[in-house]
PyMOL Python script that loads the backbone (N, CA, C, O; Angstrom):
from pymol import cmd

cmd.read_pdbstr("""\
ATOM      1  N   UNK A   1      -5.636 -34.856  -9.296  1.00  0.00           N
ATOM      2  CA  UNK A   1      -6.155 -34.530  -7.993  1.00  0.00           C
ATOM      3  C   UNK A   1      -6.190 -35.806  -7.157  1.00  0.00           C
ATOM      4  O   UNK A   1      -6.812 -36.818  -7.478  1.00  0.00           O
ATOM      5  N   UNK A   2      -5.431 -35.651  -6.010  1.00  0.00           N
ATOM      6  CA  UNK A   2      -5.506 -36.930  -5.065  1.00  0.00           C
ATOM      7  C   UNK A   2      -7.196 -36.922  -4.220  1.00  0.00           C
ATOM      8  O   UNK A   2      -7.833 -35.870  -4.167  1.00  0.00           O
ATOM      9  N   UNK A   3      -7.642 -37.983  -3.728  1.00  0.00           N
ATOM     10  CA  UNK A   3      -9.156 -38.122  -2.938  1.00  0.00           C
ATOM     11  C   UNK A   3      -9.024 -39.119  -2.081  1.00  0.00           C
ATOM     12  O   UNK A   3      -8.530 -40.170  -2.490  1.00  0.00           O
ATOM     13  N   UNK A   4      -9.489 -38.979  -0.547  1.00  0.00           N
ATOM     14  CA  UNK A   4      -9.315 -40.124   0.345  1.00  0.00           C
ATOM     15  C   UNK A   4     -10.662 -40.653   0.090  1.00  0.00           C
ATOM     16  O   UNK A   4     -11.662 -40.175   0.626  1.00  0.00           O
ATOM     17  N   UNK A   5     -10.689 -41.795  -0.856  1.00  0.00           N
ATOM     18  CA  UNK A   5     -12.121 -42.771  -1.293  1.00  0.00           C
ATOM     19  C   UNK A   5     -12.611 -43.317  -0.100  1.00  0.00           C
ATOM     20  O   UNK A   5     -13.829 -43.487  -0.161  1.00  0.00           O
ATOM     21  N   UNK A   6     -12.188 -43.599   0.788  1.00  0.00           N
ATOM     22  CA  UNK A   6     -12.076 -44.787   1.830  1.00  0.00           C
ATOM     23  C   UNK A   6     -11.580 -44.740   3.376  1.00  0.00           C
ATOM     24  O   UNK A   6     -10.401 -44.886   3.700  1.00  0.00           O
ATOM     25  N   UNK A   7     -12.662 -44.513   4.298  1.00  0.00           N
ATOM     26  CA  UNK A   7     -11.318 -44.599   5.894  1.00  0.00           C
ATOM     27  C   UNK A   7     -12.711 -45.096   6.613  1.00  0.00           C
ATOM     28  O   UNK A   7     -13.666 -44.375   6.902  1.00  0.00           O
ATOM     29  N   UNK A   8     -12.607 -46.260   6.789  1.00  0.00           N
ATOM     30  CA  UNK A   8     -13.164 -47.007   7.396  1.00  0.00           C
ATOM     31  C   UNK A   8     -12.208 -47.751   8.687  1.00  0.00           C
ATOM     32  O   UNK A   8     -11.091 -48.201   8.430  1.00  0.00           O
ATOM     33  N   UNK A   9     -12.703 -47.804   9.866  1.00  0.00           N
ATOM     34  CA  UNK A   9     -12.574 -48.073  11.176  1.00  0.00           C
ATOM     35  C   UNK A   9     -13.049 -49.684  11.259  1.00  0.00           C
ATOM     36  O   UNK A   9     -14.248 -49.962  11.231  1.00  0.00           O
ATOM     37  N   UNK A  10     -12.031 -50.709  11.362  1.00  0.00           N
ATOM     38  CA  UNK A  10     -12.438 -52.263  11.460  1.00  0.00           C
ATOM     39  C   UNK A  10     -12.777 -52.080  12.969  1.00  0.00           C
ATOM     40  O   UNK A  10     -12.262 -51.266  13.735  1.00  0.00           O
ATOM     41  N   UNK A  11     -14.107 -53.341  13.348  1.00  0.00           N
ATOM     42  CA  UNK A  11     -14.240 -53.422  14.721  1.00  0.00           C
ATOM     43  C   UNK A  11     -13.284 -54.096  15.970  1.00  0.00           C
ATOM     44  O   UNK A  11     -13.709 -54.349  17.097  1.00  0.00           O
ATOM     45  N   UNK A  12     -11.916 -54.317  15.499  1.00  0.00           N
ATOM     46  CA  UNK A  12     -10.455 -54.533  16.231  1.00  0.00           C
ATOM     47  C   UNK A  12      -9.897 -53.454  16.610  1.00  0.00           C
ATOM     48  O   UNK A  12      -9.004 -53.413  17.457  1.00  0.00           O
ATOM     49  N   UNK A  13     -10.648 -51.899  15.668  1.00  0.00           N
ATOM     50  CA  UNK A  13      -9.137 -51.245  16.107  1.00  0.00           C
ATOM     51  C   UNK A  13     -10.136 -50.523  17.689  1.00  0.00           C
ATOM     52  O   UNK A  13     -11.252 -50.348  18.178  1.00  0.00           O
ATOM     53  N   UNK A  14      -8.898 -50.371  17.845  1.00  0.00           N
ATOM     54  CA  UNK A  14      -8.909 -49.883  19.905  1.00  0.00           C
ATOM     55  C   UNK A  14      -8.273 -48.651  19.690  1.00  0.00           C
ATOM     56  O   UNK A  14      -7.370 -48.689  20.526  1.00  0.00           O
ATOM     57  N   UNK A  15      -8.156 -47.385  18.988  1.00  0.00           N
ATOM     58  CA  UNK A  15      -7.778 -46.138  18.855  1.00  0.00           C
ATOM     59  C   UNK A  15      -8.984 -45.355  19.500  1.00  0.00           C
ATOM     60  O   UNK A  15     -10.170 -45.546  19.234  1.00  0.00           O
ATOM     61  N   UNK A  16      -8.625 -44.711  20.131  1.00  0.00           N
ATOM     62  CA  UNK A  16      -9.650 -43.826  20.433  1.00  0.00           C
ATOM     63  C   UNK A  16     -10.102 -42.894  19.510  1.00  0.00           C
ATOM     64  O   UNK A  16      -9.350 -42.644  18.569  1.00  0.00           O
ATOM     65  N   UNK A  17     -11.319 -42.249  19.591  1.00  0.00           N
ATOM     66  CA  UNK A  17     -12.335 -41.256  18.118  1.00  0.00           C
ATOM     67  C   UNK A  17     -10.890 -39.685  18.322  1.00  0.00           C
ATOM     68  O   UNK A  17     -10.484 -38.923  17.445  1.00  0.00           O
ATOM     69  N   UNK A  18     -10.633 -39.731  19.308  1.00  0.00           N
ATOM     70  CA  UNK A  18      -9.640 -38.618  19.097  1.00  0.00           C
ATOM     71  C   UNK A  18      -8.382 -38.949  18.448  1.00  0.00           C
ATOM     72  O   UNK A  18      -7.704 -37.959  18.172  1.00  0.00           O
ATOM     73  N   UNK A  19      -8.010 -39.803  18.207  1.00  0.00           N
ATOM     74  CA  UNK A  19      -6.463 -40.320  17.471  1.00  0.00           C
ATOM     75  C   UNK A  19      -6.947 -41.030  16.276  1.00  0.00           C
ATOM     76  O   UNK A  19      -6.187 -41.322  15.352  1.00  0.00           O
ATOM     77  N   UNK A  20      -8.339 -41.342  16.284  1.00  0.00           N
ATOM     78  CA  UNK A  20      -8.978 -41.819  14.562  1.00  0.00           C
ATOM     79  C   UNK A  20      -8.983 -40.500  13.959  1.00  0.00           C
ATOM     80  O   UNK A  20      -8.497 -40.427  12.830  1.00  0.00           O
ATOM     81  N   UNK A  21      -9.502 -39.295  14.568  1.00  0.00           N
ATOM     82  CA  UNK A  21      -9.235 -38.079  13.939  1.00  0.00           C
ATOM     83  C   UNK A  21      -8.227 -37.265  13.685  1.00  0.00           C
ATOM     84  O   UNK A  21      -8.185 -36.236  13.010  1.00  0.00           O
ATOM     85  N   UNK A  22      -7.312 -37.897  14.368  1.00  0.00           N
ATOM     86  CA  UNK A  22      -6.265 -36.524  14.177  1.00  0.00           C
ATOM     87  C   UNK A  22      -5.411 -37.997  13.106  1.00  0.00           C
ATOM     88  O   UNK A  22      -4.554 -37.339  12.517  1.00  0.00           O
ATOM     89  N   UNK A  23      -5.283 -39.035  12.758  1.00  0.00           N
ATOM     90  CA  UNK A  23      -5.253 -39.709  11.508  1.00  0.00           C
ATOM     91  C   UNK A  23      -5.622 -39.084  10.318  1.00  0.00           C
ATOM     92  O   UNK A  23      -4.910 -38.552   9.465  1.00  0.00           O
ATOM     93  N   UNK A  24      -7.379 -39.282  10.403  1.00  0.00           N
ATOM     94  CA  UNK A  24      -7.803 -38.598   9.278  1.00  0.00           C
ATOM     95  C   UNK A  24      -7.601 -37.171   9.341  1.00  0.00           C
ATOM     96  O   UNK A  24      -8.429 -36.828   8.498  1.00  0.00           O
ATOM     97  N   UNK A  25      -7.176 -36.301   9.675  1.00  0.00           N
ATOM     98  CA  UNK A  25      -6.485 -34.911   9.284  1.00  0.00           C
ATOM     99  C   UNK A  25      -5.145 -34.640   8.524  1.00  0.00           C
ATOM    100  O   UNK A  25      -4.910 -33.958   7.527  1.00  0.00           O
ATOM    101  N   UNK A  26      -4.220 -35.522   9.454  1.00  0.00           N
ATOM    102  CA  UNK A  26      -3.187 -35.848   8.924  1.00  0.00           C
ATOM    103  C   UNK A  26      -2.913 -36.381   7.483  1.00  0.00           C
ATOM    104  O   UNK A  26      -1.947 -36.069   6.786  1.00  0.00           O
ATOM    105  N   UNK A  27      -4.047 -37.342   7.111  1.00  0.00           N
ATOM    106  CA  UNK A  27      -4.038 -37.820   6.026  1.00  0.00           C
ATOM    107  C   UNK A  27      -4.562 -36.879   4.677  1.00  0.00           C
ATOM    108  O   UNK A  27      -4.038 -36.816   3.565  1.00  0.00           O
ATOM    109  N   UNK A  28      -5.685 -36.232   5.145  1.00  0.00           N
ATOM    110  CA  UNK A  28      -6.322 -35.016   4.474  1.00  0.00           C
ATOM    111  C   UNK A  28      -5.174 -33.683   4.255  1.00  0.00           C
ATOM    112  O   UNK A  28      -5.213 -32.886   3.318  1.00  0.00           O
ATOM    113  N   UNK A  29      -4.543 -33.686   4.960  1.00  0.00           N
ATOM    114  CA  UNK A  29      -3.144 -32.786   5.280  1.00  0.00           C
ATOM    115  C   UNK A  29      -2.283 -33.248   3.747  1.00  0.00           C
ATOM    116  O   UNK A  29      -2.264 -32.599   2.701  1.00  0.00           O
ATOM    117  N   UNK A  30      -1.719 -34.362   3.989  1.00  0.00           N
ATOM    118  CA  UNK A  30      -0.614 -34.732   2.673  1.00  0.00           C
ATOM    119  C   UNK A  30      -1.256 -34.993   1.776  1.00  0.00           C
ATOM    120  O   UNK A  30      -0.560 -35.565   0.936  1.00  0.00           O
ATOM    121  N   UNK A  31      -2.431 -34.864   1.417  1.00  0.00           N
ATOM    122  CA  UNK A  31      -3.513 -35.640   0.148  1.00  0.00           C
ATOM    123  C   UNK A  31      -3.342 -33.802  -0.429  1.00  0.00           C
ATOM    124  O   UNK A  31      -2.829 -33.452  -1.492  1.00  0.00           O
ATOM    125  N   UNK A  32      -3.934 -32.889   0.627  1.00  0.00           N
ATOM    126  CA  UNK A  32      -3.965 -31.140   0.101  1.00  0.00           C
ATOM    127  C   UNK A  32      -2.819 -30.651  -0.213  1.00  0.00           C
ATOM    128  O   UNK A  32      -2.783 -29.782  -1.084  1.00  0.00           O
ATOM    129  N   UNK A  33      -1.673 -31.071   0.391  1.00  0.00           N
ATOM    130  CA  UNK A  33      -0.671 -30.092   0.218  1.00  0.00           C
ATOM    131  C   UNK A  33       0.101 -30.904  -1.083  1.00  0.00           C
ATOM    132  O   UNK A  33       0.911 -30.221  -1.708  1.00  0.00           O
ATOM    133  N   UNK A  34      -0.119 -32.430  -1.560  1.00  0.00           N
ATOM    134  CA  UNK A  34      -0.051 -32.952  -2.530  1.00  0.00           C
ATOM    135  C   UNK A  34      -0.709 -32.005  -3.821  1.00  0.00           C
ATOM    136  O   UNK A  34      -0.030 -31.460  -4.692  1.00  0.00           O
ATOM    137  N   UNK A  35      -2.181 -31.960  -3.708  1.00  0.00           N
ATOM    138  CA  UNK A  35      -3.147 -31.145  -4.281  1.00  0.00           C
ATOM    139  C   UNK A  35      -2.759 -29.254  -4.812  1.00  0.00           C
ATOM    140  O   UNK A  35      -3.130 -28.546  -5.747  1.00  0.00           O
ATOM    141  N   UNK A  36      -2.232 -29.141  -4.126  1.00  0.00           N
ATOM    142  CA  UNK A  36      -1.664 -27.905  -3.748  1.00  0.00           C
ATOM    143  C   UNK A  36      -0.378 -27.686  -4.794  1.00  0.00           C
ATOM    144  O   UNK A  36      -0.225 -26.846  -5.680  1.00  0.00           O
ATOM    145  N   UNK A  37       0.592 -28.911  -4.282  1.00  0.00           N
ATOM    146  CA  UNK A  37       2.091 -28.658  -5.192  1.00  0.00           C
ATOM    147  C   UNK A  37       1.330 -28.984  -6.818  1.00  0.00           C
ATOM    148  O   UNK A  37       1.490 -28.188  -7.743  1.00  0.00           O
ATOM    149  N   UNK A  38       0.843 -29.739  -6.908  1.00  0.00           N
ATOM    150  CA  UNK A  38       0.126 -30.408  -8.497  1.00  0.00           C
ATOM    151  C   UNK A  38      -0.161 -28.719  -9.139  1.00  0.00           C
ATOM    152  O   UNK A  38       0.499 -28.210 -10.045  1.00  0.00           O
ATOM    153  N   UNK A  39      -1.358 -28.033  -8.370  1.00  0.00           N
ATOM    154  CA  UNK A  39      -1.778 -26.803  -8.910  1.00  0.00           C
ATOM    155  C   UNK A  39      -0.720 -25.162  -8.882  1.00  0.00           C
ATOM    156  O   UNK A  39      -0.880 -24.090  -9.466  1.00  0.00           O
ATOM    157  N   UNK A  40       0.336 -25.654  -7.920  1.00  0.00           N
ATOM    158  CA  UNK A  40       1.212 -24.854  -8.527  1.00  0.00           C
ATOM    159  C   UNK A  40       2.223 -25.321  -9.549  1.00  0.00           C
ATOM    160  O   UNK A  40       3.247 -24.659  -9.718  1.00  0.00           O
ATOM    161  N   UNK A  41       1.978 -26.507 -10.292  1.00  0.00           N
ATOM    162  CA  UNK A  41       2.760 -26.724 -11.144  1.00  0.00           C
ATOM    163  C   UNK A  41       4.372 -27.281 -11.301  1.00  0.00           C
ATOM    164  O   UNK A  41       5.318 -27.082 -12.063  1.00  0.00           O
ATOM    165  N   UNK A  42       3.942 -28.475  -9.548  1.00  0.00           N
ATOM    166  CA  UNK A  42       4.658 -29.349  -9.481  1.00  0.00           C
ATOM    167  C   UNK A  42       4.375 -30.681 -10.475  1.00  0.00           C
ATOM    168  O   UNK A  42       3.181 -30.971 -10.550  1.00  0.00           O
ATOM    169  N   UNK A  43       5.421 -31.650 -11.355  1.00  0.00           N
ATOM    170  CA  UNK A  43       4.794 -32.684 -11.686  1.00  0.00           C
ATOM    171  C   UNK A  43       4.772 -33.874 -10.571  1.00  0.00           C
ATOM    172  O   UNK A  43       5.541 -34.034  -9.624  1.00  0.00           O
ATOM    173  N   UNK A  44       3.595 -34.698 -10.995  1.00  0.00           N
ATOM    174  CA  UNK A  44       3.450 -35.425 -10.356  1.00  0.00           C
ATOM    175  C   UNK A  44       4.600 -36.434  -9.495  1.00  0.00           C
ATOM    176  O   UNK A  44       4.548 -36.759  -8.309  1.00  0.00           O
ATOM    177  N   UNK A  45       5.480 -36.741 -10.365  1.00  0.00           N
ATOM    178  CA  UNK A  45       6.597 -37.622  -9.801  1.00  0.00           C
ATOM    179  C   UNK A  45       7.758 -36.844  -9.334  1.00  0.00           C
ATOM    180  O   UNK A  45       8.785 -37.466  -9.061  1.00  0.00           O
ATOM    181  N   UNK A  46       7.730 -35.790  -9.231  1.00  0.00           N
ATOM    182  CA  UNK A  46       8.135 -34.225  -8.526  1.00  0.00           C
ATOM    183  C   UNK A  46       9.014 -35.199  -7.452  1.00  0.00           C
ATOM    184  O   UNK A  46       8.476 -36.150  -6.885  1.00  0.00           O
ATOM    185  N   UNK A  47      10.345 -34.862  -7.259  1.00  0.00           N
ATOM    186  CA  UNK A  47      11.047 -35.700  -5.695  1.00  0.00           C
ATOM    187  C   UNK A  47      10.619 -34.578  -4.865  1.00  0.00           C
ATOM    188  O   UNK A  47      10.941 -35.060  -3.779  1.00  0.00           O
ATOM    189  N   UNK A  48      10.184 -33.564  -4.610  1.00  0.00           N
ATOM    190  CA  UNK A  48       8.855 -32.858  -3.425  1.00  0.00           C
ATOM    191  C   UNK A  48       7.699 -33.674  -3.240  1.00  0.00           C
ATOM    192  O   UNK A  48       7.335 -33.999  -2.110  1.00  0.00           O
ATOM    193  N   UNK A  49       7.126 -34.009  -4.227  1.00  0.00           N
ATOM    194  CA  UNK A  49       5.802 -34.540  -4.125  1.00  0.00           C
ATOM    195  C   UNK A  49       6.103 -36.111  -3.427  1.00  0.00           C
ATOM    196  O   UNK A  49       5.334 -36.644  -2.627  1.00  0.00           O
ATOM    197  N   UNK A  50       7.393 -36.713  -3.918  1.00  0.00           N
ATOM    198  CA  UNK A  50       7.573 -38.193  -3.582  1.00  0.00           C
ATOM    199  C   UNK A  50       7.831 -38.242  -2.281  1.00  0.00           C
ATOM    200  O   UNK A  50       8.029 -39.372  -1.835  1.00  0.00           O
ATOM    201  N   UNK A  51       7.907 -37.028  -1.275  1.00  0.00           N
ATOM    202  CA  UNK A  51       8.133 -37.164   0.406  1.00  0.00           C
ATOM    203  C   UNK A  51       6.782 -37.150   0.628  1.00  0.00           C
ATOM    204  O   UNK A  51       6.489 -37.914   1.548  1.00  0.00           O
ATOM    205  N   UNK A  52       5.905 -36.619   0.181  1.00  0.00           N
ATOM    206  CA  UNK A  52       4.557 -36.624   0.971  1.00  0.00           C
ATOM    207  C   UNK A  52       3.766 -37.920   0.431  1.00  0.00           C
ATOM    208  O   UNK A  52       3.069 -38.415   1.317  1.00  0.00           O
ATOM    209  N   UNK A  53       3.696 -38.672  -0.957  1.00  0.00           N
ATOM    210  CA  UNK A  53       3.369 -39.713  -1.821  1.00  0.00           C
ATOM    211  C   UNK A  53       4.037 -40.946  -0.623  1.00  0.00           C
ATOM    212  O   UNK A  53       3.335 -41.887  -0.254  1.00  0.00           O
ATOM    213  N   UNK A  54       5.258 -40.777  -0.198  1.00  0.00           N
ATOM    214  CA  UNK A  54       5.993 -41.492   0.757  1.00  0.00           C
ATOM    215  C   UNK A  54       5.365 -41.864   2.064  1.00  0.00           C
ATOM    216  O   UNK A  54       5.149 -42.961   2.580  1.00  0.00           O
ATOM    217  N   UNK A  55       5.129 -40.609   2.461  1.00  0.00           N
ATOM    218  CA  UNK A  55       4.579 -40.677   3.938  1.00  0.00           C
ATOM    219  C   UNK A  55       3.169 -41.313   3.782  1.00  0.00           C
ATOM    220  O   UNK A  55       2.790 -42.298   4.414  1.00  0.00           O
ATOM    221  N   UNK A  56       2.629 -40.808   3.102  1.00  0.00           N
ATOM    222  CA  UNK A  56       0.915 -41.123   2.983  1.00  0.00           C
ATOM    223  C   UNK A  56       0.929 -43.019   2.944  1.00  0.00           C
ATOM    224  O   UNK A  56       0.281 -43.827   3.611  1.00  0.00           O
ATOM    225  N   UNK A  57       1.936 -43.212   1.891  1.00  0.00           N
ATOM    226  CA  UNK A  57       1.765 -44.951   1.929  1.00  0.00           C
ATOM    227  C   UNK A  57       2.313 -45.248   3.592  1.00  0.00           C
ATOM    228  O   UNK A  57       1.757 -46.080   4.308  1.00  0.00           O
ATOM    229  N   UNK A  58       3.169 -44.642   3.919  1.00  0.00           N
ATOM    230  CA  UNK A  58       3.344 -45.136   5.353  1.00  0.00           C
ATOM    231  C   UNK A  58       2.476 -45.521   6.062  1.00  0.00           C
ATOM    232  O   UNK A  58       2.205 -46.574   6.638  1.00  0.00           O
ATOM    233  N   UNK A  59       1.883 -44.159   5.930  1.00  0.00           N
ATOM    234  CA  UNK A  59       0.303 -43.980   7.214  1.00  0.00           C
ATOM    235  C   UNK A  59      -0.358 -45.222   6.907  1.00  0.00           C
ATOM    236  O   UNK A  59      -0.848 -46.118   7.594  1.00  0.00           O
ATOM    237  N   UNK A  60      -0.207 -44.979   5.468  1.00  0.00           N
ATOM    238  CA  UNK A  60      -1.571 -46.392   5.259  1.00  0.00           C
ATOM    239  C   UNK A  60      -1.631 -47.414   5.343  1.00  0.00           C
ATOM    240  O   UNK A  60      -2.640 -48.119   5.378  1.00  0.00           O
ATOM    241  N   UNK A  61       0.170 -47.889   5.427  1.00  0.00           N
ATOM    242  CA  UNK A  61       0.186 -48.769   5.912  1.00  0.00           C
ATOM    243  C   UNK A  61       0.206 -49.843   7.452  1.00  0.00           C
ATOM    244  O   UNK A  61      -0.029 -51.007   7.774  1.00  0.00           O
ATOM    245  N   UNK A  62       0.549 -48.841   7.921  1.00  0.00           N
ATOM    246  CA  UNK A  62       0.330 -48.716   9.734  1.00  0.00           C
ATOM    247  C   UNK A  62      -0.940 -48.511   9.995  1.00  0.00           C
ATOM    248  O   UNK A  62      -1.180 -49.146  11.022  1.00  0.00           O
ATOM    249  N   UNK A  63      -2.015 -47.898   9.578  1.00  0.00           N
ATOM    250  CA  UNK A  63      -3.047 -47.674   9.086  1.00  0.00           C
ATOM    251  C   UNK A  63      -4.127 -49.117   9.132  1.00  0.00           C
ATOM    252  O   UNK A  63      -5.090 -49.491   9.802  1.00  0.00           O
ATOM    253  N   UNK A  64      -3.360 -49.594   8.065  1.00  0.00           N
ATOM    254  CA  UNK A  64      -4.116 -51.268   8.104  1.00  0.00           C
ATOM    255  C   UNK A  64      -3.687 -51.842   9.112  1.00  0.00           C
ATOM    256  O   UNK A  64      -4.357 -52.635   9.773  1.00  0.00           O
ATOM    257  N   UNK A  65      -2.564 -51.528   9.347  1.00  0.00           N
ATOM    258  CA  UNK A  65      -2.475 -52.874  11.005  1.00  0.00           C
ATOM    259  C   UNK A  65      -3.022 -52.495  11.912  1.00  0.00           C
ATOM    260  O   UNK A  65      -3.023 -53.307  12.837  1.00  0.00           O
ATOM    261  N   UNK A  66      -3.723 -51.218  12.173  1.00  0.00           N
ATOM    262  CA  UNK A  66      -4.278 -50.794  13.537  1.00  0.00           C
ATOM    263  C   UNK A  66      -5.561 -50.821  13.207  1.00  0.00           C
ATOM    264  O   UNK A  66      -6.286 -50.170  13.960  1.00  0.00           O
ATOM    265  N   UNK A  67      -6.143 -51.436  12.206  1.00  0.00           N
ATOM    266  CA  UNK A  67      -8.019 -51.685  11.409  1.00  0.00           C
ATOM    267  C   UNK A  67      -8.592 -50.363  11.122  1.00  0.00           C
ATOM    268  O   UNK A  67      -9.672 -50.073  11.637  1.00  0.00           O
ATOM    269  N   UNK A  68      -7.753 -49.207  10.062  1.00  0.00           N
ATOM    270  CA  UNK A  68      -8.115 -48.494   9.676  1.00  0.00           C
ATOM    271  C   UNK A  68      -7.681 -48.984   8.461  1.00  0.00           C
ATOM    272  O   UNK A  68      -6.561 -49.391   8.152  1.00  0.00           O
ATOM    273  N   UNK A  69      -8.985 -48.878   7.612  1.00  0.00           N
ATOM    274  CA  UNK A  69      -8.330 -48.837   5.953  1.00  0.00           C
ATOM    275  C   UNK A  69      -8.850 -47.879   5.103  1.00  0.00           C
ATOM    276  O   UNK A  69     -10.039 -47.582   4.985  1.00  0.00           O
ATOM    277  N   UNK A  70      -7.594 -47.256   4.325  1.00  0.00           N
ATOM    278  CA  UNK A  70      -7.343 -46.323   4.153  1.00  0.00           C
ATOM    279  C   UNK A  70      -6.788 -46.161   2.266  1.00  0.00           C
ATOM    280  O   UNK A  70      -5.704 -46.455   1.764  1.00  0.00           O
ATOM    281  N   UNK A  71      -7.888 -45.656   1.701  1.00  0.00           N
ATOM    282  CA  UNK A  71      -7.719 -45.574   0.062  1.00  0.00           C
ATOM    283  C   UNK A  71      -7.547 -44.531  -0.356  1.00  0.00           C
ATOM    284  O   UNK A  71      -7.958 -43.587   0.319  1.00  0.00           O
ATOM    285  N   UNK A  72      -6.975 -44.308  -1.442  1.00  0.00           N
ATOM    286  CA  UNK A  72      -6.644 -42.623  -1.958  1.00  0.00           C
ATOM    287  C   UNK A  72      -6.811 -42.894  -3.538  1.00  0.00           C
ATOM    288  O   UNK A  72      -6.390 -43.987  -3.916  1.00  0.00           O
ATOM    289  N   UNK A  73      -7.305 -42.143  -4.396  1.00  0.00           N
ATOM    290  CA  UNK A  73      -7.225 -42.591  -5.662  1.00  0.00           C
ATOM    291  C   UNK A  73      -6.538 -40.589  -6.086  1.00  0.00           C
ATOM    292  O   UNK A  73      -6.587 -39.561  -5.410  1.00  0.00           O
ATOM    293  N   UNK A  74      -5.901 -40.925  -7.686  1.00  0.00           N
ATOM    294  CA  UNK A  74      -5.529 -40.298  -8.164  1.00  0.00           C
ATOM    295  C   UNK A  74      -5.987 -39.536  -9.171  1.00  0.00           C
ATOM    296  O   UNK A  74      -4.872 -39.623  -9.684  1.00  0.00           O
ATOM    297  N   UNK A  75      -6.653 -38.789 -10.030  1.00  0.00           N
ATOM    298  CA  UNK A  75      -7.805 -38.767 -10.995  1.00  0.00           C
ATOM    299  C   UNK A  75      -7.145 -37.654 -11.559  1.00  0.00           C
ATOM    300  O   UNK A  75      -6.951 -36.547 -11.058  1.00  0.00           O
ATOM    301  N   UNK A  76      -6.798 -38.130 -12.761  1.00  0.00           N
ATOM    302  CA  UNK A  76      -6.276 -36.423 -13.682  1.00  0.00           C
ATOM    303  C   UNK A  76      -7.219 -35.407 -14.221  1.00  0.00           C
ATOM    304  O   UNK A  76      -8.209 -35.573 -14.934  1.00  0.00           O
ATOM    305  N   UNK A  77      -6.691 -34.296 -13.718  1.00  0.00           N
ATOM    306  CA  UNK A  77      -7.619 -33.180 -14.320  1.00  0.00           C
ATOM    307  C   UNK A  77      -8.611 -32.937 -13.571  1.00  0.00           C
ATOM    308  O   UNK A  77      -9.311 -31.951 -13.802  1.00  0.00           O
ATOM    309  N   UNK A  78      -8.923 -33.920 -12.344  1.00  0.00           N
ATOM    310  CA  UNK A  78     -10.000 -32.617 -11.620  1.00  0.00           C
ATOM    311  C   UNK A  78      -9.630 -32.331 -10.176  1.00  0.00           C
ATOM    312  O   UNK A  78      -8.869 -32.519  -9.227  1.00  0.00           O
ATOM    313  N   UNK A  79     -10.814 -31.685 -10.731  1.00  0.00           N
ATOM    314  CA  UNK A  79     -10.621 -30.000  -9.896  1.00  0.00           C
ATOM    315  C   UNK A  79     -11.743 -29.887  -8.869  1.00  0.00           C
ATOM    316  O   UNK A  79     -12.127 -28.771  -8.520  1.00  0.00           O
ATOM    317  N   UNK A  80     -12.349 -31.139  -8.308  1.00  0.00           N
ATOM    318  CA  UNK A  80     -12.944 -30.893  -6.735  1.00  0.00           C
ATOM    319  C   UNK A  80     -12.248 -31.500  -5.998  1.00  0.00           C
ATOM    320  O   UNK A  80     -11.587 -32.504  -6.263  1.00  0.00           O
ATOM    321  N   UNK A  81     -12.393 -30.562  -4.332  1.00  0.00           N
ATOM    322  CA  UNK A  81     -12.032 -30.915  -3.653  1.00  0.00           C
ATOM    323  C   UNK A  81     -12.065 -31.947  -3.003  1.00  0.00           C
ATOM    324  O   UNK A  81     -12.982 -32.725  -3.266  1.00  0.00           O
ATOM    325  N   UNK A  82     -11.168 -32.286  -2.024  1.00  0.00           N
ATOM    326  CA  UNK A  82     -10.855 -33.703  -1.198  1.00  0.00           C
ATOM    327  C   UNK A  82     -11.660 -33.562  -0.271  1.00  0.00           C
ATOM    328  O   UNK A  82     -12.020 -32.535   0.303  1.00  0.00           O
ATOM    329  N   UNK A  83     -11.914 -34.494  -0.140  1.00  0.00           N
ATOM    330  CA  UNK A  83     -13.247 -34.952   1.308  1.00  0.00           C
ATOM    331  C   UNK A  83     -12.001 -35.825   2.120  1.00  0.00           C
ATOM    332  O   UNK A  83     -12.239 -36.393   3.186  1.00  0.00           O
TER     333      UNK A  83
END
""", "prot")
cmd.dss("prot")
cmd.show_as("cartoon", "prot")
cmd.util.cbc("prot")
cmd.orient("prot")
């Protein structure tokens, strides 16, 4: 199960609360539908799963240059949901 641990806002970034949010959706977006392929019985290193595993490091990394930082951890076997 993927989890966004972490989205903290540095006091540099200049994004407005409406484009910090539609970030964190987006990000909550490829973390679920990650979540999603896993429980229908995609494997993890799945080349489906590696476009969204792909994008997510993107975000996060653009992410840090605009003073959002942004953690995801991976945890086998469970089964609550993503915050």
């Amino acid at each position: 199960m993927y989890k966004l641990t972490r989205f903290k806002i540095a006091d540099f970034c200049t994004l407005s609360d409406s484009q910090i949010k539609h970030i964190e959706e987006h990000i909550n977006y490829n973390l679920q539908t990650l979540n999603n392929n896993l429980a229908e019985g995609y494997d993890r290193y799945d080349k489906f799963n590696d476009y969204f595993r792909s994008e997510l490091n993107g975000m996060m990394l653009i992410c840090n240059a605009v003073g959002i930082k942004v953690q995801t951890k991976f945890v086998e076997g469970d089964d609550t949901e993503c915050s």
